[in-house]
N, C-alpha and C positions, 0 to 999 in steps of 0.2 A: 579425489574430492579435496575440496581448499578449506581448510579452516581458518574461518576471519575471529580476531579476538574483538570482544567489545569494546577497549580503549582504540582501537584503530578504526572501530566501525564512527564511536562516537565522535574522535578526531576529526576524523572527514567530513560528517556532516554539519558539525558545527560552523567548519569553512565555507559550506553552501550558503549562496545568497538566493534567500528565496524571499519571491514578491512577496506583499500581502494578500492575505485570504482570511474571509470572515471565520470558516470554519476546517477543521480537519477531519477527514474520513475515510477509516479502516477498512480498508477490505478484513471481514473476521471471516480467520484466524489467525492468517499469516502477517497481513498486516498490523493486527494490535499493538507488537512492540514496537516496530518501526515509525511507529502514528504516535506512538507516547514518545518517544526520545526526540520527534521534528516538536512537540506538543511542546513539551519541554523547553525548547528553544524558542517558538513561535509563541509561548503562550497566551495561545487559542483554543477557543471548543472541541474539545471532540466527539466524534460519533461515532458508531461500527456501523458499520451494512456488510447483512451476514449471506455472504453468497460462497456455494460451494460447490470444489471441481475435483478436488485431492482426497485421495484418503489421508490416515494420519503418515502413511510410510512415501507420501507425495506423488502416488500415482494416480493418475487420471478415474475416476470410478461413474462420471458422467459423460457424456458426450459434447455437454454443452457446461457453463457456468449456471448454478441458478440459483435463485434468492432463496435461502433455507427461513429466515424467520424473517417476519412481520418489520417492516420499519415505522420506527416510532419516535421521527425524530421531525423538526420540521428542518426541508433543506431547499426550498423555495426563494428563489433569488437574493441566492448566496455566491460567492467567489471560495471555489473548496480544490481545498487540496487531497487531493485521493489517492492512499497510501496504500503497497502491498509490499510484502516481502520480495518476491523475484517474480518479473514478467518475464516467459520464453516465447508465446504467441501471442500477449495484450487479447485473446479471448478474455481476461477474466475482466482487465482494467474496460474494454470496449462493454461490454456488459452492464458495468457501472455508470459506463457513464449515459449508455440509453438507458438506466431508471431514473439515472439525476438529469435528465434531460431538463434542458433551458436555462442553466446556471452557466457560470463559468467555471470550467475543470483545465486544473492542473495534475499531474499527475504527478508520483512519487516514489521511486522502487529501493531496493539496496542491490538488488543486481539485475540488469537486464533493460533493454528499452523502454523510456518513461522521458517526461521532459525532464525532471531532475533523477539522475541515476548517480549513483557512488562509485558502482561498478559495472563491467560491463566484464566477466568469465563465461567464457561457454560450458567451462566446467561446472560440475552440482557443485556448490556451497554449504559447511555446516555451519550454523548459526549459532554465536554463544549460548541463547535460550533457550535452542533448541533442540 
């Protein structure tokens, strides 16, 4: 397992040149920190949309992704960027983006396939947070 420190994760991303987008949105849980630290930079809106596939020990305990709570945000022709901790099959990111259908989506990860990614380790990752 790699342990990434947080001055190395924050370093990196502040190097990212990301387009503009009206709003930011977390995949919750995994995404929330990594949505506040781009937040942080981009100072833009954020949201969660709270869908889930992981237990807390990161193993699969669904089949599929699914929306656990209510959204309650408007995200109706918006330009969003949609952040998770680490994609390994984009089931979760794909998911999201058929709720937010008809915006434009960028995507967001700190490890794993996304249009902006940090890293790319096939190894598991611990996360300072986490």
């Amino acid at each position: 397992m790699k342990n990434l420190e947080f001055n190395e994760i924050l370093k990196k991303l502040k190097k990212n040149k990301f387009e503009d987008f009206d709003v930011i949105i977390a995949i919750g849980r995994g995404g929330i920190v990594p949505a506040s630290l781009v937040q942080n930079i981009l100072k833009k809106d954020m949201e969660i949309l709270w869908l889930n596939f992981r237990d807390e020990k990161h193993c699969p305990k669904r089949k599929k992704p699914k929306l656990v709570k209510e959204i309650n945000f408007d995200f109706k022709n918006k330009k969003i960027l949609l952040v998770d901790d680490v994609s390994r099959t984009g089931e979760t990111l794909d998911k999201a983006k058929k709720i937010l259908k008809g915006n434009k989506i960028k995507t967001f990860v700190i490890n794993g396939e996304a249009d902006y990614s940090l890293y790319n380790f096939k190894e598991c990752i611990k996360f300072p947070w986490g």
